[in-house]
C-alpha positions as a Markdown table, in Angstrom:
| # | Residue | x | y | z |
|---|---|---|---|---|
| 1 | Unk | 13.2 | 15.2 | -4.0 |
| 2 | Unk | 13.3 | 16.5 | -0.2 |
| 3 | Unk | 10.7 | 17.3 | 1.7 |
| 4 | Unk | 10.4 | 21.0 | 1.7 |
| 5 | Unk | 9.9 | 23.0 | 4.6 |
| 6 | Unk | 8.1 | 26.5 | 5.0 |
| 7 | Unk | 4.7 | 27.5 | 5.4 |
| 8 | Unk | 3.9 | 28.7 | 2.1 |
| 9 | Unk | 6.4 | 26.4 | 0.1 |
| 10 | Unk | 4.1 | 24.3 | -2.6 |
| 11 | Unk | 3.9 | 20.4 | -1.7 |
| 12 | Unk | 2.5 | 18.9 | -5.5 |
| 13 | Unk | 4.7 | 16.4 | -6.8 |
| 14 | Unk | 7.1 | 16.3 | -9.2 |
| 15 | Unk | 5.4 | 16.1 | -13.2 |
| 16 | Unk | 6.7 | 12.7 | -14.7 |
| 17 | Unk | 9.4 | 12.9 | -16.8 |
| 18 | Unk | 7.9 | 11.8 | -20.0 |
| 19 | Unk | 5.7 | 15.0 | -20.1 |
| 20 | Unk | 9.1 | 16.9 | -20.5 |
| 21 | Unk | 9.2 | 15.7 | -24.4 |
| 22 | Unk | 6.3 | 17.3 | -25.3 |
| 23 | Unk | 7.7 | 20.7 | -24.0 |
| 24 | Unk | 10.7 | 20.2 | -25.6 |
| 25 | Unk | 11.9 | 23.6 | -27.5 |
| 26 | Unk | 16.3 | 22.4 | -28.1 |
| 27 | Unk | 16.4 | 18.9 | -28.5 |
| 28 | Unk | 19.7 | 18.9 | -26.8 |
| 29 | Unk | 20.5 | 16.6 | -24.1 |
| 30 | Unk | 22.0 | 16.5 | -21.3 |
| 31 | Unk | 24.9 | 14.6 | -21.1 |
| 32 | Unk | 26.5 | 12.9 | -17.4 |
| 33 | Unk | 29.1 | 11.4 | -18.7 |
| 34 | Unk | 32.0 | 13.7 | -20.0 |
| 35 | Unk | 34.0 | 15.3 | -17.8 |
| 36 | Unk | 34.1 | 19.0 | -17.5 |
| 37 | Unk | 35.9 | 21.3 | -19.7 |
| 38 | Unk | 40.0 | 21.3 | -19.7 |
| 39 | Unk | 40.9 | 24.3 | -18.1 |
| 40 | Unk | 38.0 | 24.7 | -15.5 |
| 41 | Unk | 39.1 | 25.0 | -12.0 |
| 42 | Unk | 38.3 | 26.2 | -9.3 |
| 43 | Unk | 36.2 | 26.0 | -6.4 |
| 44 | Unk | 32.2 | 24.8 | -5.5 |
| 45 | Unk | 30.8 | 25.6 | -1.8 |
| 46 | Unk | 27.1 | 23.5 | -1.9 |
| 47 | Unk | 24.4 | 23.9 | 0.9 |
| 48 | Unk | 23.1 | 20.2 | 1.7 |
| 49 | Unk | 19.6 | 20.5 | 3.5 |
| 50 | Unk | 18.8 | 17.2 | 5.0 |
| 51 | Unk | 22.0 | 16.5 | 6.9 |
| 52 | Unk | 22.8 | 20.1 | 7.8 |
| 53 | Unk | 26.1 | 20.8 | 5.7 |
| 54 | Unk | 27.9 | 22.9 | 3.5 |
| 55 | Unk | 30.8 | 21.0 | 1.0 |
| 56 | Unk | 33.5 | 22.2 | -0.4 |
| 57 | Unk | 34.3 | 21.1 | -3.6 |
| 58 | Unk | 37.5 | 21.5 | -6.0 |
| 59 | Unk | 36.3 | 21.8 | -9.3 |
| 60 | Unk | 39.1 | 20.5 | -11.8 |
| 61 | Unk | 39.3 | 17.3 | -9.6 |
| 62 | Unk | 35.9 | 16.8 | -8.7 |
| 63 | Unk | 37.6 | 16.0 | -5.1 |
| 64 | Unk | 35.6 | 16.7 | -2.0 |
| 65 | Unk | 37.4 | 18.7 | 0.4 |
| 66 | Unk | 35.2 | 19.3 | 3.3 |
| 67 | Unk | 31.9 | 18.3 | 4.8 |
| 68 | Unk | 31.3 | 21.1 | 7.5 |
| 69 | Unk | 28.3 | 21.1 | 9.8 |
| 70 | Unk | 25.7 | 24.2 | 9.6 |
| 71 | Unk | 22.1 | 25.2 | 11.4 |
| 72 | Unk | 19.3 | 22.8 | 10.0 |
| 73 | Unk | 17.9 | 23.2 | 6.7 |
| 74 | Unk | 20.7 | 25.5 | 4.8 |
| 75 | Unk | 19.3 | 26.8 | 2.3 |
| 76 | Unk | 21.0 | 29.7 | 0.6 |
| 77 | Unk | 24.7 | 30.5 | 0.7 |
| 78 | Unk | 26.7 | 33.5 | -0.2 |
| 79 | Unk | 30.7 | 33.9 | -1.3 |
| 80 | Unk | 32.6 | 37.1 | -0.8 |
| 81 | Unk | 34.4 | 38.3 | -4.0 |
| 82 | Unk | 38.1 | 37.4 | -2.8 |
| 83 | Unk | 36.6 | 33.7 | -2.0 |
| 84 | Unk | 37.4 | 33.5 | 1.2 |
| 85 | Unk | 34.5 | 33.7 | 3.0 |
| 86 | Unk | 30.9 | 31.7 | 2.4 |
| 87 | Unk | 27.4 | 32.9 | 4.7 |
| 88 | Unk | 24.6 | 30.2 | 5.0 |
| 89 | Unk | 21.4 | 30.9 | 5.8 |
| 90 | Unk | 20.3 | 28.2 | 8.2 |
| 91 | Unk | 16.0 | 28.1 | 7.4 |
| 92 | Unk | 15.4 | 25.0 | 9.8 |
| 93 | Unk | 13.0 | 22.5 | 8.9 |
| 94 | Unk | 8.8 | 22.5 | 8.8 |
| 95 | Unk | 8.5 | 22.0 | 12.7 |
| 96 | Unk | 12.0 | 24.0 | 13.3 |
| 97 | Unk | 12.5 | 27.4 | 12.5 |
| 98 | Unk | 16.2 | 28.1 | 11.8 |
| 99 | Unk | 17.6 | 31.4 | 13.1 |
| 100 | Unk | 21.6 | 31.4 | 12.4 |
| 101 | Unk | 23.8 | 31.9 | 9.9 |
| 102 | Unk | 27.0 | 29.7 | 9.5 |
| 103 | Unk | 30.1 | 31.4 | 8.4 |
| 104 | Unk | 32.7 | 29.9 | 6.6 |
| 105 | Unk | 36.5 | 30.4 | 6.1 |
| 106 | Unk | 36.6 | 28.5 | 2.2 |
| 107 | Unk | 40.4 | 28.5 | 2.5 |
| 108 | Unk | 40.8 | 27.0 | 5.6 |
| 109 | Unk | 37.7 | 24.8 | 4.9 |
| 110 | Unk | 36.0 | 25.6 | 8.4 |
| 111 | Unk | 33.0 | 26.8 | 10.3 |
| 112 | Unk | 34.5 | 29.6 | 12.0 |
| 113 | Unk | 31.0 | 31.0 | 13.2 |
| 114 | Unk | 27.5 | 30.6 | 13.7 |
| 115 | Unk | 25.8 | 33.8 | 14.4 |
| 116 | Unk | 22.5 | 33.8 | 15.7 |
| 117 | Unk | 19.6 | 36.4 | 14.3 |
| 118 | Unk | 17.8 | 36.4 | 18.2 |
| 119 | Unk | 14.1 | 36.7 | 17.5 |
| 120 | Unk | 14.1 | 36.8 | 13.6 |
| 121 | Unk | 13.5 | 33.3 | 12.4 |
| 122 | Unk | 13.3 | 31.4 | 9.3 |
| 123 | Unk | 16.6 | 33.0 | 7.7 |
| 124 | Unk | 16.4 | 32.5 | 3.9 |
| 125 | Unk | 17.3 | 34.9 | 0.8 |
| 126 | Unk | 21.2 | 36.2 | 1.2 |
| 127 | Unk | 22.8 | 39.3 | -1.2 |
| 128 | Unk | 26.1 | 40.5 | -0.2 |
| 129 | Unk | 26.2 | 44.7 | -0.1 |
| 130 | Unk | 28.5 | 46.2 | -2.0 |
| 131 | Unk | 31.8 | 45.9 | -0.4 |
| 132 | Unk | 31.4 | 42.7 | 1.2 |
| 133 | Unk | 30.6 | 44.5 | 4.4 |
| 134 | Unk | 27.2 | 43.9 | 4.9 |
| 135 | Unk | 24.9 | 40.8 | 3.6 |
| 136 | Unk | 21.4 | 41.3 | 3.6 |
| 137 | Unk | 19.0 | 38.1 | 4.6 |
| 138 | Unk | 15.7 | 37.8 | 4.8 |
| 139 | Unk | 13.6 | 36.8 | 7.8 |
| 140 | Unk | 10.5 | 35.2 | 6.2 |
| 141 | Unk | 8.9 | 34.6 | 10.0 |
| 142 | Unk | 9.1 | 38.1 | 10.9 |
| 143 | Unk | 8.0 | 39.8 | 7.7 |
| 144 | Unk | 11.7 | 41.5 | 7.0 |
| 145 | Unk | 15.0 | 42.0 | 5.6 |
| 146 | Unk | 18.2 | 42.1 | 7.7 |
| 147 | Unk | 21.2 | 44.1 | 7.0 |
| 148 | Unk | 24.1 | 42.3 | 9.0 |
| 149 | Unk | 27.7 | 43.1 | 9.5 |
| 150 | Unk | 30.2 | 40.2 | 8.1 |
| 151 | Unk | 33.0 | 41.2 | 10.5 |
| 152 | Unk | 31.2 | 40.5 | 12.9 |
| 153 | Unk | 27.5 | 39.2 | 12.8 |
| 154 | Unk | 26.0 | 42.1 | 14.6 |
| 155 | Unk | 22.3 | 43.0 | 12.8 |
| 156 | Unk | 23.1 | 46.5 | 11.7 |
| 157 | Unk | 19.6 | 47.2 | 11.0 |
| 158 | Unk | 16.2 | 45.7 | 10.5 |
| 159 | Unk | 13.7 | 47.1 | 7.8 |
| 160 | Unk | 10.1 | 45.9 | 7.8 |
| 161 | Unk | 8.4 | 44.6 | 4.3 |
| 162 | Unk | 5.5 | 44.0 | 6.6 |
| 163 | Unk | 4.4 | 41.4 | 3.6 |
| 164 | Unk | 4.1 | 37.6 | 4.7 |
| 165 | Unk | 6.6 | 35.0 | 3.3 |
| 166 | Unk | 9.2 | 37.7 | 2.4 |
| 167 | Unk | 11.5 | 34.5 | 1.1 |
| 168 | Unk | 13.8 | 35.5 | -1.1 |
| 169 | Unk | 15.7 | 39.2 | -2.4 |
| 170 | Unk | 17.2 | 40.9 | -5.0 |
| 171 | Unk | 19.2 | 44.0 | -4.7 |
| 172 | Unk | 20.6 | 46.4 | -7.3 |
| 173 | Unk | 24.4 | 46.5 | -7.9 |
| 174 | Unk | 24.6 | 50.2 | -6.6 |
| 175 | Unk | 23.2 | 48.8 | -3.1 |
| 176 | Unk | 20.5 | 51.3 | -2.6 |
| 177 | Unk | 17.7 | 49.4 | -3.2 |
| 178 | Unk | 16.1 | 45.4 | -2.3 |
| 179 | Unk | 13.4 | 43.8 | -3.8 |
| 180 | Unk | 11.6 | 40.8 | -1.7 |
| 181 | Unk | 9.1 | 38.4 | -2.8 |
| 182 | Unk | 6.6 | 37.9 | -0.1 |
| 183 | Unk | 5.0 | 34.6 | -1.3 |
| 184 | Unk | 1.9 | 34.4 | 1.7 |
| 185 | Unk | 1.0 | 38.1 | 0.3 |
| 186 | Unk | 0.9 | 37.3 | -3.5 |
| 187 | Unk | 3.2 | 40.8 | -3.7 |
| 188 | Unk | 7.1 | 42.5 | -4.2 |
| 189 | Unk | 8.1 | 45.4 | -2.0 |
| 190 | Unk | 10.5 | 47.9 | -2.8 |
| 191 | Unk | 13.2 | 48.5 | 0.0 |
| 192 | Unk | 15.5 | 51.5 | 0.4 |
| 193 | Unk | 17.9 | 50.2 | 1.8 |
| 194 | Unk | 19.8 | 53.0 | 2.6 |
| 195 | Unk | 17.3 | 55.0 | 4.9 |
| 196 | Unk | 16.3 | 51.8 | 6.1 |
| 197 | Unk | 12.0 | 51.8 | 5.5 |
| 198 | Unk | 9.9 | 50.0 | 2.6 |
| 199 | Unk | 9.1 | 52.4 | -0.2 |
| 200 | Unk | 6.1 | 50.2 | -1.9 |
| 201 | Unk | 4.4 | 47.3 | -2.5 |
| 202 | Unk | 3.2 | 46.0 | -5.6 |
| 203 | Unk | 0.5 | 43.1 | -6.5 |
| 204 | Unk | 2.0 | 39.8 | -8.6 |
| 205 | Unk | 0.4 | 36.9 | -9.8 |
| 206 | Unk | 0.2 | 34.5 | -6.2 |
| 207 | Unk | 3.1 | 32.7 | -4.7 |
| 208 | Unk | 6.0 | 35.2 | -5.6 |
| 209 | Unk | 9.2 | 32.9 | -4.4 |
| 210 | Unk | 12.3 | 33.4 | -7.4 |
| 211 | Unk | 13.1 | 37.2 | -7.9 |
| 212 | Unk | 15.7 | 39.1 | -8.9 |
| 213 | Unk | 16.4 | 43.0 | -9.6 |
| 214 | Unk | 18.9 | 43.6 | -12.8 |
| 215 | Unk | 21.5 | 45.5 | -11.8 |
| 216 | Unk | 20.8 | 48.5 | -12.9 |
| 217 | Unk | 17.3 | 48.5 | -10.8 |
| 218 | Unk | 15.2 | 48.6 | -14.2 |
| 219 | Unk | 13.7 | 45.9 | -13.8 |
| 220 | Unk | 12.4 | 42.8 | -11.4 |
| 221 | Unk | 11.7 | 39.6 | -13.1 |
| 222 | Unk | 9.8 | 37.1 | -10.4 |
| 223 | Unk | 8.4 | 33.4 | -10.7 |
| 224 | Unk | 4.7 | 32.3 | -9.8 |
| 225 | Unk | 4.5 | 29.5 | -7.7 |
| 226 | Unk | 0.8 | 28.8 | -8.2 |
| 227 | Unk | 0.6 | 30.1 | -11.9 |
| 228 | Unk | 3.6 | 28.9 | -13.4 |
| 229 | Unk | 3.8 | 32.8 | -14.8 |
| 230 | Unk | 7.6 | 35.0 | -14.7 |
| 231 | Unk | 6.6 | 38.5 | -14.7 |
| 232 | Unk | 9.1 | 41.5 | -14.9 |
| 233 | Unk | 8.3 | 44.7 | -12.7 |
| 234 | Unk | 9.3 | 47.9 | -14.0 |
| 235 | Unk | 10.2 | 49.5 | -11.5 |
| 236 | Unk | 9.6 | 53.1 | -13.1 |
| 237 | Unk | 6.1 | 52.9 | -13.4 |
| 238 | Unk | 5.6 | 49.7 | -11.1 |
| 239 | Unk | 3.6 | 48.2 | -14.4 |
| 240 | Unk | 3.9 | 44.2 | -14.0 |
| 241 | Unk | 3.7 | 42.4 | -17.4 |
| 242 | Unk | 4.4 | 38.8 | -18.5 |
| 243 | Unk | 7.8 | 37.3 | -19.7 |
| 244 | Unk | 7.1 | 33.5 | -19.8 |
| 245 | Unk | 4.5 | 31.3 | -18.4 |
| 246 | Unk | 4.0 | 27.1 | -18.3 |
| 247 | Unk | 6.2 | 26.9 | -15.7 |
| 248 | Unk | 5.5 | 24.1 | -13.1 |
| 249 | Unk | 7.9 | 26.2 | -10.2 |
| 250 | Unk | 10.2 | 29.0 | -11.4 |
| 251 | Unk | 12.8 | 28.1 | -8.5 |
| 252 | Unk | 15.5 | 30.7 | -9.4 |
| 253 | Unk | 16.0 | 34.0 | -11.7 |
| 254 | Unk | 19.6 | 34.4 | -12.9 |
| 255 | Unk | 21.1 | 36.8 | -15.0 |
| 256 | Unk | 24.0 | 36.5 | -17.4 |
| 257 | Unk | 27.4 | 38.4 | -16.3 |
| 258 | Unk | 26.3 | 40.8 | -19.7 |
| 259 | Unk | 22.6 | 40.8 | -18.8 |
| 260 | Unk | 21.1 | 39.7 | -21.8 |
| 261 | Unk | 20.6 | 36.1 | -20.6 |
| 262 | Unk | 17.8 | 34.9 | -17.9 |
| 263 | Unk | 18.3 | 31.5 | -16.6 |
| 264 | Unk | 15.3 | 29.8 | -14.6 |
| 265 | Unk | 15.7 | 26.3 | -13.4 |
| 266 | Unk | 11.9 | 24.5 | -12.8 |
| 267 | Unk | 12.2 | 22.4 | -10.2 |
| 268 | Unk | 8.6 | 21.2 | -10.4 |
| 269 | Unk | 9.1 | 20.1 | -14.3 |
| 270 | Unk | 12.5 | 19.4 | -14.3 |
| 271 | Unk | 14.0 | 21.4 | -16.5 |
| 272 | Unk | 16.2 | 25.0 | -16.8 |
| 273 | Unk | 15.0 | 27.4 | -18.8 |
| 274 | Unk | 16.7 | 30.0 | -20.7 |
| 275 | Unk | 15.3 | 33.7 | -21.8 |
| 276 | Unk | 16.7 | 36.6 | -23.9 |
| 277 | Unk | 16.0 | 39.2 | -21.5 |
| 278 | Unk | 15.7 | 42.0 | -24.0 |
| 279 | Unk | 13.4 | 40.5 | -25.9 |
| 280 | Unk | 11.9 | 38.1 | -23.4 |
| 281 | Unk | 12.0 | 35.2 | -26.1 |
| 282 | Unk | 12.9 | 31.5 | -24.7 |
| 283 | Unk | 16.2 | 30.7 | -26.7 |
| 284 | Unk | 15.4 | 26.6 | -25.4 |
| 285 | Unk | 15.5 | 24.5 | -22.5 |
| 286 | Unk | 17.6 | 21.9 | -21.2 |
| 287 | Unk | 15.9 | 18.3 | -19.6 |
| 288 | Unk | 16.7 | 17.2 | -16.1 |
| 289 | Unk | 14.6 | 14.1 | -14.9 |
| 290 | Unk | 14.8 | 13.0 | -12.0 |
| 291 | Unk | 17.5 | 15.9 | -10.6 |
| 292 | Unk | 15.4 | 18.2 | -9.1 |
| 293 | Unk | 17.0 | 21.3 | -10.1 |
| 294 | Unk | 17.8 | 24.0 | -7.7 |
| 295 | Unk | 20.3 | 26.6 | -6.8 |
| 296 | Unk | 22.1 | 28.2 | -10.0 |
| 297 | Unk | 25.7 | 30.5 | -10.1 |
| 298 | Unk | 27.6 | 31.6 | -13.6 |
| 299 | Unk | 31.0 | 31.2 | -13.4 |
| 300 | Unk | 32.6 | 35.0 | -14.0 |
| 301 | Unk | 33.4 | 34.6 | -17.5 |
| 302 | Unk | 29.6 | 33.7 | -18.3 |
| 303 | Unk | 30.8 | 30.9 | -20.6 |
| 304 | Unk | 29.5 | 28.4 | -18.0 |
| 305 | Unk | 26.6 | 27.7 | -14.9 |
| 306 | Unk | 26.8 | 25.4 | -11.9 |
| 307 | Unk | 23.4 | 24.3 | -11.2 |
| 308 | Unk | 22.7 | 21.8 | -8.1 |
| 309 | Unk | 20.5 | 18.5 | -8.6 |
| 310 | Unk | 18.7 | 18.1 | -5.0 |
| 311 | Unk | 17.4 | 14.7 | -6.4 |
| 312 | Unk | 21.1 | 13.4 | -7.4 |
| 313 | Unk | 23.3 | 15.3 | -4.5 |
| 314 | Unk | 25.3 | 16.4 | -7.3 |
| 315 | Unk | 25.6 | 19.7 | -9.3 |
| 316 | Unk | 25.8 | 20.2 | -12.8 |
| 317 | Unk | 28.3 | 22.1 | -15.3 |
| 318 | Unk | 26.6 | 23.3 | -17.9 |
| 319 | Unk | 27.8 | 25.1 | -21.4 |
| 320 | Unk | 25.5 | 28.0 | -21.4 |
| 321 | Unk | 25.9 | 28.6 | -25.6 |
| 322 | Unk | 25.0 | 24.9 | -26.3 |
| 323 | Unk | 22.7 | 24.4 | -23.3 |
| 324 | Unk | 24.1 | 20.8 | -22.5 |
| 325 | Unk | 25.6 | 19.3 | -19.5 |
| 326 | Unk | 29.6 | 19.2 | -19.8 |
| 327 | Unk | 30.2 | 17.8 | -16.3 |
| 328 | Unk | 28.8 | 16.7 | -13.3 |
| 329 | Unk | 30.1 | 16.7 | -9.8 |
| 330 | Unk | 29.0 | 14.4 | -6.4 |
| 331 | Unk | 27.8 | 16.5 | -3.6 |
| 332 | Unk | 26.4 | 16.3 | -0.2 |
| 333 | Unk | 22.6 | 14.9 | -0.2 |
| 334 | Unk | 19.9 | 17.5 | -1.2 |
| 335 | Unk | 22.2 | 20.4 | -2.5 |
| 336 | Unk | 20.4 | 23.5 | -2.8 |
| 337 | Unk | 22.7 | 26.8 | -2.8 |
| 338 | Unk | 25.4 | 26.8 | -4.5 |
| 339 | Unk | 28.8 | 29.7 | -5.0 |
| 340 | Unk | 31.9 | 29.5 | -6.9 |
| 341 | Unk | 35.2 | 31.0 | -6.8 |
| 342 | Unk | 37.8 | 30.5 | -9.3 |
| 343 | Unk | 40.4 | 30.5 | -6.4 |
| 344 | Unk | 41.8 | 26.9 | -5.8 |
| 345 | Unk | 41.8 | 25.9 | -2.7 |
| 346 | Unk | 44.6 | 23.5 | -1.4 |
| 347 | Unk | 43.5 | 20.1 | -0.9 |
């Protein structure tokens, strides 16, 4: 696993493997050695921390197609909905605060910009608005959320969450509302994001990194660094209750394309997690030792999730109704974010 940068970023070691059989709900297994389903193509764009890249990667081949430079320490990484066009946020390392973001032109498998954020540092969380206009970022060293034109880079507008450590956001699908984890102030905040202010703030058990808003802004489900607890947030009454807990680092919160799925990869035990929303019950979990699991995307038809393995600079395919591994493509070293497009791109 990588070092990890950021102030309030946990530093414990990995758990062992063999403590995963114990956990063990589905005794299914991964598998690394069949090749991915006939049929699936498409595109992969993969962040790659330690060497400061982004790779582009055809699906059905498995071929590499690029290696493009970015700012230090990518982290997170955005695709427009027409494919074309992939945002990095560039976090830097521990002693090197990042402050650009790296955009990239998929089908012509270039770097045809890197913007940078002037005085807001440590770039981290990405959402794309509605539209495609406008992606919001978070600035974890300056305690806000950007709003920032694509065509162009400019920072449209700034709105203060005035929480430390706001790392990573969610934001509903009608675009009028963020959600931030701020994991140096144990809390969420509530954004509007249309008049541009912070509307609340609401206490969570400490070290608040994975979040994520369903789309229809009804609830926020959001990971516990340093209790291993996934709380949801409803966001009508602001009451915080538990969904899961015995987590070792709740990396990521993903929802299915229908919404009745939550996927959370643990990168601390090595495993990915997976929750009927509805009824909050864990449906089983998938092994991963020694991969260090990280950044997570469905595919559209929700049939499938790509899920990058820091630890093996590869990312999985995995069948999300029989929770195994069905493929498993190379990537740069230390993958982290990861988007997909079902748009070929031409070798």
């Amino acid at each position: 696993m990588p070092p990890l940068s950021g102030v309030f970023r946990p530093t414990a070691p990995l758990i062992a493997a063999a403590l995963l059989a114990s956990l063990l709900i589905s005794p299914l297994t991964p598998s690394h050695t069949r090749a991915q389903p006939p049929g699936l193509r498409g595109t992969l764009v993969v962040t790659n921390k330690t060497p400061g890249t982004a790779t582009i990667i055809d699906v059905a081949s498995k071929r590499i197609l690029a290696t493009l430079p970015t700012g230090h320490g990518p982290h997170e990484i955005v695709l427009t909905r027409d494919g074309r066009t992939a945002i990095v946020s560039d976090y830097g390392t521990g002693p090197a605060p990042g402050g650009t973001l790296t955009f990239i032109d998929v089908p012509g498998k270039r770097v045809t910009r890197t913007v940078s954020l002037g005085e807001y540092k440590r770039p981290h969380g990405l959402v794309l608005m509605p539209g495609d206009s406008i992606v919001a970022v978070t600035s974890e060293a300056n305690r806000a959320l950007l709003l920032v034109r694509v065509a162009n880079g400019e920072i449209a507008r700034v709105i203060p969450t005035a929480q430390n450590g706001s790392h990573m956001v969610g934001i509903t699908a009608d675009g009028t509302r963020g959600w931030t984890g701020n994991i140096g102030s144990n809390t969420v905040s509530e954004l509007d994001l249309v008049a541009g202010r912070s509307l609340r703030t609401i206490a969570v058990p400490a070290q608040p990194e994975a979040i994520n808003v369903t789309p229809d802004g009804n609830e926020v489900w959001v990971g516990s660094n340093a209790t291993g607890r996934v709380s949801v947030v409803d966001t009508k009454t602001g009451a915080v209750t538990t969904a899961a807990e015995g987590f070792g680092w709740p990396y990521r919160v993903l929802y299915s394309p229908d919404n009745r799925l939550v996927l959370m990869p643990d990168l601390r035990k090595e495993e990915l997690r997976f929750i009927d929303r509805a009824s909050r019950r864990e449906l089983g979990r998938l092994p991963l030792p020694g991969k260090a699991p990280q950044g997570i995307i469905f595919a559209p038809d929700g049939r499938h999730v790509f899920l990058s393995f820091s630890q093996a600079a590869a990312v999985a395919v995995i069948d999300v109704a029989t929770r195994q591994i069905v493929g498993e493509i190379g990537a740069g070293d230390t993958p982290d974010g990861v988007v997909y497009t079902p748009t070929v791109v031409t070798p």
